[in-house]
Backbone as JSON Lines, residues from 0, in Angstrom:
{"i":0,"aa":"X","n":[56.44,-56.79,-44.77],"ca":[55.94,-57.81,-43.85],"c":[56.8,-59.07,-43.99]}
{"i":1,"aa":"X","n":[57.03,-59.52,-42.83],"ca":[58.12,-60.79,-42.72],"c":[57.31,-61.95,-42.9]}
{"i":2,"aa":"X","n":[57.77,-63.53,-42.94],"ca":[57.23,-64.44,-43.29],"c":[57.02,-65.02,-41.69]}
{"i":3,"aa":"X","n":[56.67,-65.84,-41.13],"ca":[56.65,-66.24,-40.08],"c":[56.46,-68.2,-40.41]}
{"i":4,"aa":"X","n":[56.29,-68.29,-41.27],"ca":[56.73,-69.85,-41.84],"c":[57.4,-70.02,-42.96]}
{"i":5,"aa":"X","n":[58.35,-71.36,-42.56],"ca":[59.3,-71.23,-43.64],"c":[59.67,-73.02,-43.66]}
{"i":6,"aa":"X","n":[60.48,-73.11,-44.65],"ca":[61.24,-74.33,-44.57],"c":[62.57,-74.3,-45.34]}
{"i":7,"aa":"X","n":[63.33,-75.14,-44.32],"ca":[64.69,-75.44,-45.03],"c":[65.18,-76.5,-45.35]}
{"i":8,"aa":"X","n":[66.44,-76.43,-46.31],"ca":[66.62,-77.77,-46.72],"c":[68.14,-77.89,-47.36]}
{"i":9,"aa":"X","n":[68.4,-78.82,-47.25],"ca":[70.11,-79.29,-47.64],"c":[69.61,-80.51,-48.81]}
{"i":10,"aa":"X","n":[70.67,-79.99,-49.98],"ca":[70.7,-81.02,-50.9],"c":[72.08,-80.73,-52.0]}
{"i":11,"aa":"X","n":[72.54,-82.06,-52.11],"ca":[74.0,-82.23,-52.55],"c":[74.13,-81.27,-54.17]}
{"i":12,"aa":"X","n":[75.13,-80.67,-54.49],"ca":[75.15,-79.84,-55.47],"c":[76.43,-80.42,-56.43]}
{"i":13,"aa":"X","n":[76.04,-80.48,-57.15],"ca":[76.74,-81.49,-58.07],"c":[77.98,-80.45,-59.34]}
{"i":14,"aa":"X","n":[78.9,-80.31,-59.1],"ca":[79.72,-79.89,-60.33],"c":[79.49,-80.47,-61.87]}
{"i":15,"aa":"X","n":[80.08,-82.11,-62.04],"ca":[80.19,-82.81,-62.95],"c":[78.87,-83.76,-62.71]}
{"i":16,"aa":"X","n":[77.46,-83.49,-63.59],"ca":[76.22,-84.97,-63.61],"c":[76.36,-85.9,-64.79]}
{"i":17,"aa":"X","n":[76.11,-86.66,-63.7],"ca":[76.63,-88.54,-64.12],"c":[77.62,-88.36,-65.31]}
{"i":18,"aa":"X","n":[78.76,-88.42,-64.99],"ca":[79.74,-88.82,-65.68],"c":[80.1,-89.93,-65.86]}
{"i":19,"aa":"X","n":[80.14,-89.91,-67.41],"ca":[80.19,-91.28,-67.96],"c":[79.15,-91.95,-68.36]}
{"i":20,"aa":"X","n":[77.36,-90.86,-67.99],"ca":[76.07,-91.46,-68.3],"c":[75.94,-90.74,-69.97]}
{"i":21,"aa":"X","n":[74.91,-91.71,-70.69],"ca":[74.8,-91.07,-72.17],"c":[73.61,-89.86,-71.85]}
{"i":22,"aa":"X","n":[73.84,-89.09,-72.76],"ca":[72.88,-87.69,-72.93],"c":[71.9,-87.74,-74.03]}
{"i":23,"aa":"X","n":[71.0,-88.59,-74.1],"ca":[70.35,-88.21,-75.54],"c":[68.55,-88.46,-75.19]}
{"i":24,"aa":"X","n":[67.54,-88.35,-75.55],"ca":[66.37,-88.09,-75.62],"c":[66.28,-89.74,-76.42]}
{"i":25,"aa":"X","n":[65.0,-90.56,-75.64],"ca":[65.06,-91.84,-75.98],"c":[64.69,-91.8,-77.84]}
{"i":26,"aa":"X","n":[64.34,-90.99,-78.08],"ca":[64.27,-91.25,-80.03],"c":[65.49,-91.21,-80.77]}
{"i":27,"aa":"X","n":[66.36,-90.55,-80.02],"ca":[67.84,-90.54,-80.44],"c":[68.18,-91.51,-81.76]}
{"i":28,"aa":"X","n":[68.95,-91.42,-82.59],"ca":[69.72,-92.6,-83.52],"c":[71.1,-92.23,-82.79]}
{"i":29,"aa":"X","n":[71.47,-91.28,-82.1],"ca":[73.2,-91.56,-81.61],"c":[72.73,-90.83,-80.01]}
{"i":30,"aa":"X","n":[73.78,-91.55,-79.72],"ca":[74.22,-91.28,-78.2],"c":[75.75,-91.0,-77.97]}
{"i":31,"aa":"X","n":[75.51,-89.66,-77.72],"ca":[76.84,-88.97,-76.69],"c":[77.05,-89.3,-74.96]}
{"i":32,"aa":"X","n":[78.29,-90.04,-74.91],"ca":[78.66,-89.84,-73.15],"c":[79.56,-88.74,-72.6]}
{"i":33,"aa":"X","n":[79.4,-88.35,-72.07],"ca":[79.88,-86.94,-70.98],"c":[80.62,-87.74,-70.23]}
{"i":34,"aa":"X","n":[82.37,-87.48,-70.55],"ca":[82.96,-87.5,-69.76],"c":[83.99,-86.58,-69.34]}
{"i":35,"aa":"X","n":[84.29,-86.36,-67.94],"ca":[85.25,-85.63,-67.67],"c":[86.82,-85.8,-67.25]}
{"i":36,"aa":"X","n":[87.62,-84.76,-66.98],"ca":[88.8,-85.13,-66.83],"c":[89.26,-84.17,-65.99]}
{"i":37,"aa":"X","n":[88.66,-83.26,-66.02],"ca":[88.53,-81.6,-65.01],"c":[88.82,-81.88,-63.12]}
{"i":38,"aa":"X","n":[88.06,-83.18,-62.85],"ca":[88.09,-83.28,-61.27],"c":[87.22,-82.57,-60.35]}
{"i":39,"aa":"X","n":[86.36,-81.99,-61.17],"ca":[85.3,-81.68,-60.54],"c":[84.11,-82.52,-60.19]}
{"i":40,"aa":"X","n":[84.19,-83.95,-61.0],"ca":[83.38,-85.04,-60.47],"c":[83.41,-85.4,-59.25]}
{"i":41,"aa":"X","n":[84.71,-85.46,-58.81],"ca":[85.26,-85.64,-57.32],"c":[84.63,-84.4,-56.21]}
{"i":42,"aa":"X","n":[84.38,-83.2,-57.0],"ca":[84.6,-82.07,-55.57],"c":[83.14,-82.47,-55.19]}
{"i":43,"aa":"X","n":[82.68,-82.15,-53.64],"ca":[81.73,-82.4,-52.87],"c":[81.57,-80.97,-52.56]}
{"i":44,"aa":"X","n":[80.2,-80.5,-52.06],"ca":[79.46,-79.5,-51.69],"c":[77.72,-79.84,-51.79]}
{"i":45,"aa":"X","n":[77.19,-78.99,-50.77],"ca":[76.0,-79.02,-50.59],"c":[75.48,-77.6,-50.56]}
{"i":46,"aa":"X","n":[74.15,-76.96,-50.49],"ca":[73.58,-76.22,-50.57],"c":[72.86,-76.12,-49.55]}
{"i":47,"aa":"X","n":[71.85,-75.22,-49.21],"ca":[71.3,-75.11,-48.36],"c":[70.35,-73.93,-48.63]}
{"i":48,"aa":"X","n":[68.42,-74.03,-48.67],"ca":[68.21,-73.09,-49.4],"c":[66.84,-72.76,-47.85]}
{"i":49,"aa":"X","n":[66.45,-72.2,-47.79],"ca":[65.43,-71.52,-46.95],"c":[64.31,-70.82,-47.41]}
{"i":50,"aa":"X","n":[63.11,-71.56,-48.09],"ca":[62.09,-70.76,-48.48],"c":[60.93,-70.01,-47.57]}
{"i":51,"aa":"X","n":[60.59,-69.11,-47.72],"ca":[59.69,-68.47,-46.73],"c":[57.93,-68.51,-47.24]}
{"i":52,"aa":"X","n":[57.12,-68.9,-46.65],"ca":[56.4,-68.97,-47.19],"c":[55.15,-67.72,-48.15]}
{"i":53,"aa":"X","n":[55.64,-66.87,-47.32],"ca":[54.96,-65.68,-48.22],"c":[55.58,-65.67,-49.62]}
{"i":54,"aa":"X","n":[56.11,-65.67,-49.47],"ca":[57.61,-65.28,-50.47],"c":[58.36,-63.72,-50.76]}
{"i":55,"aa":"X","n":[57.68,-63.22,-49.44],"ca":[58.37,-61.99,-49.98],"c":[59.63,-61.9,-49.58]}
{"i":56,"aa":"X","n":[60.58,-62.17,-48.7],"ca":[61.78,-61.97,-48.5],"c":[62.67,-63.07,-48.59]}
{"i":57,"aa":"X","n":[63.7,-62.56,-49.8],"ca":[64.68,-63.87,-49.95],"c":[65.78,-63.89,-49.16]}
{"i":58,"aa":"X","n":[65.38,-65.32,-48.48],"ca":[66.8,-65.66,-47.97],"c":[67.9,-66.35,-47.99]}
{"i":59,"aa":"X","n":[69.18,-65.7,-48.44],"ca":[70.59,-65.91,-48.74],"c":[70.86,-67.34,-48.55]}
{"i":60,"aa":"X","n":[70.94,-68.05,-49.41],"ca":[71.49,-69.7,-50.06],"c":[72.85,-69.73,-48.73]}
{"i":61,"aa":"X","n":[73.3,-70.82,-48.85],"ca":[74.15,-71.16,-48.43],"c":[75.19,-72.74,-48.66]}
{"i":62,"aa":"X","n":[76.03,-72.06,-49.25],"ca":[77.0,-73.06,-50.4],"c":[78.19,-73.51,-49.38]}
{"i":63,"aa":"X","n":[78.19,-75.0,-48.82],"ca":[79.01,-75.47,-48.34],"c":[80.06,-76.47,-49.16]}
{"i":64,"aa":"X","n":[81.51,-75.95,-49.36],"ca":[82.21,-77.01,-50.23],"c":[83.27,-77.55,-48.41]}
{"i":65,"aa":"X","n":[83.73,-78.85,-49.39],"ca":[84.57,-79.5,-48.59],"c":[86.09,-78.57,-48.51]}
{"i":66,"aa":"X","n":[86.36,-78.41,-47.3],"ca":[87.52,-77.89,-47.18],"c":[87.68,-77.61,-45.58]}
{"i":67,"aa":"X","n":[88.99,-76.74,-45.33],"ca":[89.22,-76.13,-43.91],"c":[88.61,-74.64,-44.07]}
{"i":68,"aa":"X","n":[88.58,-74.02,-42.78],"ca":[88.34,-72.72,-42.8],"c":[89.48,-72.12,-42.16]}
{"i":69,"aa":"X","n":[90.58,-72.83,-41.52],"ca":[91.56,-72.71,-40.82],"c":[93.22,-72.98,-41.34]}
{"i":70,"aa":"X","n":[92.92,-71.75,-42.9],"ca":[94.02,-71.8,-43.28],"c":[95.32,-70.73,-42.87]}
{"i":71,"aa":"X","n":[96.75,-71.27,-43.22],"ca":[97.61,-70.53,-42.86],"c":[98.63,-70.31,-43.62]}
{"i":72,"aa":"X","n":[99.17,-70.64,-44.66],"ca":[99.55,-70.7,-45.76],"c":[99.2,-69.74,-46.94]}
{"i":73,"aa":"X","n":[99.66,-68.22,-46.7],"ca":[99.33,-67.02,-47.75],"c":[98.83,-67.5,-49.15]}
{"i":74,"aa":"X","n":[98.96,-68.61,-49.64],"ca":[98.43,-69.2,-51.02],"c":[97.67,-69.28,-50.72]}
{"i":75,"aa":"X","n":[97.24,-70.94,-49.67],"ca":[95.77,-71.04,-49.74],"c":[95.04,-70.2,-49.72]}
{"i":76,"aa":"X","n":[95.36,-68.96,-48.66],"ca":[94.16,-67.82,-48.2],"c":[94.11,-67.09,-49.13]}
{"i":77,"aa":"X","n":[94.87,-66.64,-50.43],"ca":[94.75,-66.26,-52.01],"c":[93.34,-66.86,-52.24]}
{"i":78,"aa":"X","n":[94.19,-68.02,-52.98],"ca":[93.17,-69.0,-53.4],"c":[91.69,-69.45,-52.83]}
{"i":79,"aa":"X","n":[91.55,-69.36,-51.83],"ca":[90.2,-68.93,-50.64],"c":[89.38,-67.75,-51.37]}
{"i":80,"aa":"X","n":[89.84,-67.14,-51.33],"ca":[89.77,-65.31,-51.76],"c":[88.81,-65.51,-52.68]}
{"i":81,"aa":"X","n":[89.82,-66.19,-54.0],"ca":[89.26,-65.66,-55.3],"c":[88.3,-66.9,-55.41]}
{"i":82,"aa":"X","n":[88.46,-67.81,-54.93],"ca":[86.75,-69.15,-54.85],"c":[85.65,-68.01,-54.19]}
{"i":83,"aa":"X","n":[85.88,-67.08,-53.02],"ca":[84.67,-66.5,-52.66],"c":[84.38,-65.38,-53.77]}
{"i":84,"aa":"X","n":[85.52,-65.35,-54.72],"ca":[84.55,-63.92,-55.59],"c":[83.8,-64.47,-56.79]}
{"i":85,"aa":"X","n":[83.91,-65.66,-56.76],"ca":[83.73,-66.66,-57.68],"c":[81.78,-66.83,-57.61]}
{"i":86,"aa":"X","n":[81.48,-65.7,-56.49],"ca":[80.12,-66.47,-56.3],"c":[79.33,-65.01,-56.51]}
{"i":87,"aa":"X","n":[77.82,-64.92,-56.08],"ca":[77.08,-63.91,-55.99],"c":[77.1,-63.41,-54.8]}
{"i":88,"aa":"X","n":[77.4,-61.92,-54.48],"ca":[77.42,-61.9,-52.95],"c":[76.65,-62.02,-51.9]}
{"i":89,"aa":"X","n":[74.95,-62.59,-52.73],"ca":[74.15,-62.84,-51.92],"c":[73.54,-64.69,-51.55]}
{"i":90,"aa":"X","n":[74.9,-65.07,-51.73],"ca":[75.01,-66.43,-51.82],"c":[76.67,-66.52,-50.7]}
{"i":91,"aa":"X","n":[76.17,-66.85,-49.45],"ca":[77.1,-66.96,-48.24],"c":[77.63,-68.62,-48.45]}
{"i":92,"aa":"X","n":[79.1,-68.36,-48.47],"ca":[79.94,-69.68,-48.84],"c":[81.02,-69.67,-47.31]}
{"i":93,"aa":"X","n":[80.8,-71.39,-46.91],"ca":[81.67,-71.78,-46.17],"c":[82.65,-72.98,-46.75]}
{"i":94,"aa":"X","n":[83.49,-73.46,-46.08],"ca":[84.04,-74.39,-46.11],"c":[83.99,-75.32,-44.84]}
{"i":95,"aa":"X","n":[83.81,-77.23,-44.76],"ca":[83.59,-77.77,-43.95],"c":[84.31,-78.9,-44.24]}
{"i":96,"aa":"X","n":[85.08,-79.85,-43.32],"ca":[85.76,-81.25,-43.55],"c":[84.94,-81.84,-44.46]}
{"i":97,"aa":"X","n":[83.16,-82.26,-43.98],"ca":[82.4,-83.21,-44.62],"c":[82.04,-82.56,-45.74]}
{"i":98,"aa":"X","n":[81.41,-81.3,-46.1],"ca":[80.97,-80.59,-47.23],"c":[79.36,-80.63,-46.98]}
{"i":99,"aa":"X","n":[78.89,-80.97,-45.77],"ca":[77.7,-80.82,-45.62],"c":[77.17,-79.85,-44.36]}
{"i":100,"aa":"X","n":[76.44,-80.01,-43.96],"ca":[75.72,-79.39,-42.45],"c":[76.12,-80.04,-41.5]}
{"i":101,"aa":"X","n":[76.12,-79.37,-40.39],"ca":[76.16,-80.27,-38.54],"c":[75.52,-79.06,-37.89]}
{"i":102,"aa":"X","n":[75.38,-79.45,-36.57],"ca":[75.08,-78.67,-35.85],"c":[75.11,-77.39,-35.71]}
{"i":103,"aa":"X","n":[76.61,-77.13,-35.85],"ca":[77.21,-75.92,-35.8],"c":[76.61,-74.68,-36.61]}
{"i":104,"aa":"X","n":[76.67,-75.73,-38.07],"ca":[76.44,-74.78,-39.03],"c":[74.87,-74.76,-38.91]}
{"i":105,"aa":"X","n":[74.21,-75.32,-38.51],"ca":[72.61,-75.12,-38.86],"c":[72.38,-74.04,-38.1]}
{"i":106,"aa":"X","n":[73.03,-73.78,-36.54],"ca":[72.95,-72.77,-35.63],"c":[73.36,-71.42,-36.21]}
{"i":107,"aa":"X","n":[74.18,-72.19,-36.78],"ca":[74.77,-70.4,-37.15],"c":[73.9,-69.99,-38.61]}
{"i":108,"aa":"X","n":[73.43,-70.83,-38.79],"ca":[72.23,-70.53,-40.47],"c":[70.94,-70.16,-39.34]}
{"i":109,"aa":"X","n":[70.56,-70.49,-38.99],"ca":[69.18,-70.03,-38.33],"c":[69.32,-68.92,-37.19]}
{"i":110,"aa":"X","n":[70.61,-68.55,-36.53],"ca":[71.09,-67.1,-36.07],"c":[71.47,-66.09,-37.06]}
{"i":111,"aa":"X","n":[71.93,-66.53,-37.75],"ca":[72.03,-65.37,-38.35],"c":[71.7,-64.74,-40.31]}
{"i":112,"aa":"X","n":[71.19,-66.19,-40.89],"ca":[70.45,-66.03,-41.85],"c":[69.04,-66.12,-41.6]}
{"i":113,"aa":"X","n":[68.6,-67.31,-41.57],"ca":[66.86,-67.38,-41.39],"c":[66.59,-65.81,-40.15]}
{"i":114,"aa":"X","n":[66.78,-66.22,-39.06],"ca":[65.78,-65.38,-37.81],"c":[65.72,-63.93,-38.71]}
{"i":115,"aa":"X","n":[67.0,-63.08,-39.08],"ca":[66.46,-61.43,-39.25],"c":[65.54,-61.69,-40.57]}
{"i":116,"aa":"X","n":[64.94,-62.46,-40.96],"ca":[63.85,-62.47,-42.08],"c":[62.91,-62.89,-41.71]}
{"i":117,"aa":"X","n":[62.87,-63.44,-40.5],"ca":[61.09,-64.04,-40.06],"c":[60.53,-62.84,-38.86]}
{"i":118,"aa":"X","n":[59.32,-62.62,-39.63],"ca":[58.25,-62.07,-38.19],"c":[58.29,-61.9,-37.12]}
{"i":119,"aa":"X","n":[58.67,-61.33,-36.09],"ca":[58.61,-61.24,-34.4],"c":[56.93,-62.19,-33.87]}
{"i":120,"aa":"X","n":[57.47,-62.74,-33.14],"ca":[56.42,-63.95,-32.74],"c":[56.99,-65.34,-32.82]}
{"i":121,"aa":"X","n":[55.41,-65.91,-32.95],"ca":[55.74,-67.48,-32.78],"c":[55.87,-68.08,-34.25]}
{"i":122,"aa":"X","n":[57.03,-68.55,-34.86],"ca":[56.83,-68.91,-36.17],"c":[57.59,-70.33,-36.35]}
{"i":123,"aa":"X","n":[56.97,-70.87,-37.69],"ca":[57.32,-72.37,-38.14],"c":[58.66,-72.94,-38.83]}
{"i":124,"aa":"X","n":[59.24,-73.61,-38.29],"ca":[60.35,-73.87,-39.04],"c":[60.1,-75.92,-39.75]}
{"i":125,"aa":"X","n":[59.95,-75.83,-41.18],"ca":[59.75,-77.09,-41.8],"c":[61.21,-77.8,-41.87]}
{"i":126,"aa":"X","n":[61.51,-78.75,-41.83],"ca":[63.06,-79.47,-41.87],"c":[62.92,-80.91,-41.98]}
{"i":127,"aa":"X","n":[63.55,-81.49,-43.03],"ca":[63.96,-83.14,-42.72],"c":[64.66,-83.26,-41.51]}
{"i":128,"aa":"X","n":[63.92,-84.14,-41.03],"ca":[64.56,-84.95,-39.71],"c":[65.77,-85.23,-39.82]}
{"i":129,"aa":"X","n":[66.95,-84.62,-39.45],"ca":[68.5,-85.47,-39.16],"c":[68.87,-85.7,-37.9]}
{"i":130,"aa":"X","n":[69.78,-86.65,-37.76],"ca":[70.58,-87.01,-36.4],"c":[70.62,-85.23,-35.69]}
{"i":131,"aa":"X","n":[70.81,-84.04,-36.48],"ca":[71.67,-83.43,-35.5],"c":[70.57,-82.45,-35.35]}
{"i":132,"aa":"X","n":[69.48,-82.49,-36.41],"ca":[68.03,-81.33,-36.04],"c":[67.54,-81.76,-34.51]}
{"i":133,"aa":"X","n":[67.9,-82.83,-34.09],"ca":[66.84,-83.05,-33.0],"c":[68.18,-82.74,-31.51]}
{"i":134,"aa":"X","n":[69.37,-82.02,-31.84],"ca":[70.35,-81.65,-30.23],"c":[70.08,-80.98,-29.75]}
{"i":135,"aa":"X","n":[69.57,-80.77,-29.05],"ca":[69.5,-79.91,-28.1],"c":[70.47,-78.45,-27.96]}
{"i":136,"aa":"X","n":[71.23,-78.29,-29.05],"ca":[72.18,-76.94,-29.55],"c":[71.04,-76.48,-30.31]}
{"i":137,"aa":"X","n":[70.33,-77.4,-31.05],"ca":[69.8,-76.81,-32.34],"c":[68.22,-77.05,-32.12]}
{"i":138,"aa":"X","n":[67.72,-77.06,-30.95],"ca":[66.09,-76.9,-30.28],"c":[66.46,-76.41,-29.34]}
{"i":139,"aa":"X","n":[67.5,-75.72,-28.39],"ca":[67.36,-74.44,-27.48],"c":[67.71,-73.51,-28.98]}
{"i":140,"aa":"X","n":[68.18,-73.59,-29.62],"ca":[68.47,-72.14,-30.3],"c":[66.83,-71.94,-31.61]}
{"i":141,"aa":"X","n":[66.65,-72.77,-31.72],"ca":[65.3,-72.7,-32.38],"c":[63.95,-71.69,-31.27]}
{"i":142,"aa":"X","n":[63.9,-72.53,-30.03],"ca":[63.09,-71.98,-28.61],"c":[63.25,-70.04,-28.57]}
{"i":143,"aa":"X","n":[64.87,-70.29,-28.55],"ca":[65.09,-68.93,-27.86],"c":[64.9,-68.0,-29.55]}
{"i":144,"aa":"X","n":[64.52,-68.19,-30.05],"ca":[64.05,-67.65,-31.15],"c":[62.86,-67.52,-31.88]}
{"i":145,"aa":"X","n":[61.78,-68.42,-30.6],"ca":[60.57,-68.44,-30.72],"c":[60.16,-69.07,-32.03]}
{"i":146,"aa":"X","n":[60.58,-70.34,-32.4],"ca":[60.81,-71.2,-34.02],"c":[60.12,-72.28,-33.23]}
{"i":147,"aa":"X","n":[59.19,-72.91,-33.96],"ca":[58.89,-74.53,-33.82],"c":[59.1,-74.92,-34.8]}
{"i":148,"aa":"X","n":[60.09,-76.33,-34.1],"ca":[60.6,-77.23,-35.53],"c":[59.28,-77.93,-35.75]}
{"i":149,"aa":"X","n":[59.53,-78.6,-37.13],"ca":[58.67,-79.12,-37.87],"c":[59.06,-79.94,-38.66]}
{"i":150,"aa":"X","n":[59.69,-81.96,-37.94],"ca":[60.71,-82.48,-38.42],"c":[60.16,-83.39,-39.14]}
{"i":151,"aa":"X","n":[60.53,-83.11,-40.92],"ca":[59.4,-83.88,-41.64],"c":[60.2,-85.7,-42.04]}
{"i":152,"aa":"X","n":[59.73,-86.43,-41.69],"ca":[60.47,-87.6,-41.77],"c":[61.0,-87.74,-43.16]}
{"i":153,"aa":"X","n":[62.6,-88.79,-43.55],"ca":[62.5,-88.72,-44.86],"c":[61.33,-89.53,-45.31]}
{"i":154,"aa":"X","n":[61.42,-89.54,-46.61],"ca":[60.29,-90.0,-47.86],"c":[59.39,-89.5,-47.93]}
{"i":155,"aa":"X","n":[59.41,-88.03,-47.25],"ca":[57.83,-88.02,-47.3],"c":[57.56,-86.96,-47.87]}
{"i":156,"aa":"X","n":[58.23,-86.19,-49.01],"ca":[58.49,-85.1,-49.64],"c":[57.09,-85.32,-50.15]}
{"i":157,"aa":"X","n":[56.76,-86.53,-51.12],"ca":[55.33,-86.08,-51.8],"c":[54.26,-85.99,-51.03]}
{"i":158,"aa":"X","n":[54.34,-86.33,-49.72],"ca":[53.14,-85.89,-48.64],"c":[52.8,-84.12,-48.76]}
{"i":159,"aa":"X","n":[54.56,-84.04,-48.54],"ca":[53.93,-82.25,-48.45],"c":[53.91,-81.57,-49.37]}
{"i":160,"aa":"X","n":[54.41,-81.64,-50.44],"ca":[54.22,-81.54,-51.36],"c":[53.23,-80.88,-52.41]}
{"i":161,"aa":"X","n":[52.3,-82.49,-52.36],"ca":[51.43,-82.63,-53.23],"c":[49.91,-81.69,-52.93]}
{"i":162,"aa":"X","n":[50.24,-81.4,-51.72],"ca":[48.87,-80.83,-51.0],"c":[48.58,-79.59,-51.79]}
C-alpha cells in the first residue's frame, strides 16, 4: 500500500561543521578546535529528503552538489563517474550552478521520484514555501498528478511538528 501524504524538504549538507568552532562538552578542563585544510569547508550541496507518511515506502534522497552537468572534457566526465560511485545507489546525485533546488529540479523530483511512490488518487504534498514552490511549472505539475501543495510558511517547523 502506497502513502498518499507526504512531505518534502531541502536542507544544506555540510562536509566540514563549524570549522574553527571548539568541540568539547561544557565540563571540559581542555578544549580542542577542528580545523581544516582539506577544502571541503568550501564545497556546497544540499539534500533533499521526502518522507511519506505511512512510512512504508522509502523514497530515494536526493544529493545536489555545486557543479555543471554539461561536461566535455574526458577527465571531468572520469572524475563525474567516480563522485557518482562514491554514493549509495539508492541515493540519486545531481549537479547544479547554485547547489540547491529550482524549479526544474523540484519537477523533475516530484515526476519522477515522489509520484511512482504515492497512492493513485488525491494526495498531500507538505513543503516550505519558496519563491519557486508557488510557479506555475511546479503547481500544474503537482495538479496533473493529482498532489495538493501544502505550503508551510518558514518558522513554523515547531507548529507542525510538535502536534
Amino acid at each position: 500500500m502506497h502513502s498518499s501524504i507526504c512531505n518534502m524538504d531541502e536542507t544544506p549538507l555540510w562536509f566540514e561543521f563549524l570549522d574553527g568552532q571548539p568541540y568539547a562538552d561544557k565540563s571540559s578542563t581542555t578544549v580542542q578546535v577542528k580545523a581544516t585544510r582539506s577544502g571541503w569547508d568550501k564545497e556546497q550541496a544540499s539534500i533533499i529528503f521526502c518522507i511519506l507518511a505511512d512510512g512504508a515506502i522509502w523514497v530515494e534522497a536526493l544529493i545536489i552538489f555545486k557543479g555543471s552537468d554539461n561536461l566535455t572534457r574526458p577527465t571531468d566526465i572520469q572524475r563525474r563517474a567516480a563522485e557518482y560511485c562514491r554514493y549509495d545507489p539508492r541515493v540519486k546525485i545531481i549537479f547544479h550552478s547554485k547547489a540547491y533546488a529550482n524549479e526544474t529540479v523540484l519537477v523533475d523530483s516530484i515526476t519522477h521520484m515522489l509520484v511512482p511512490n504515492l497512492s493513485p488518487g488525491l494526495r498531500l504534498l507538505a513543503m516550505y514555501v519558496t519563491k519557486f514552490h508557488k510557479r506555475k511549472l511546479v503547481l500544474s505539475t503537482l495538479q496533473s498528478h493529482n498532489i495538493i501543495p501544502s505550503l508551510i510558511p518558514p518558522g513554523c517547523t515547531g507548529l507542525f511538528t510538535a502536534a
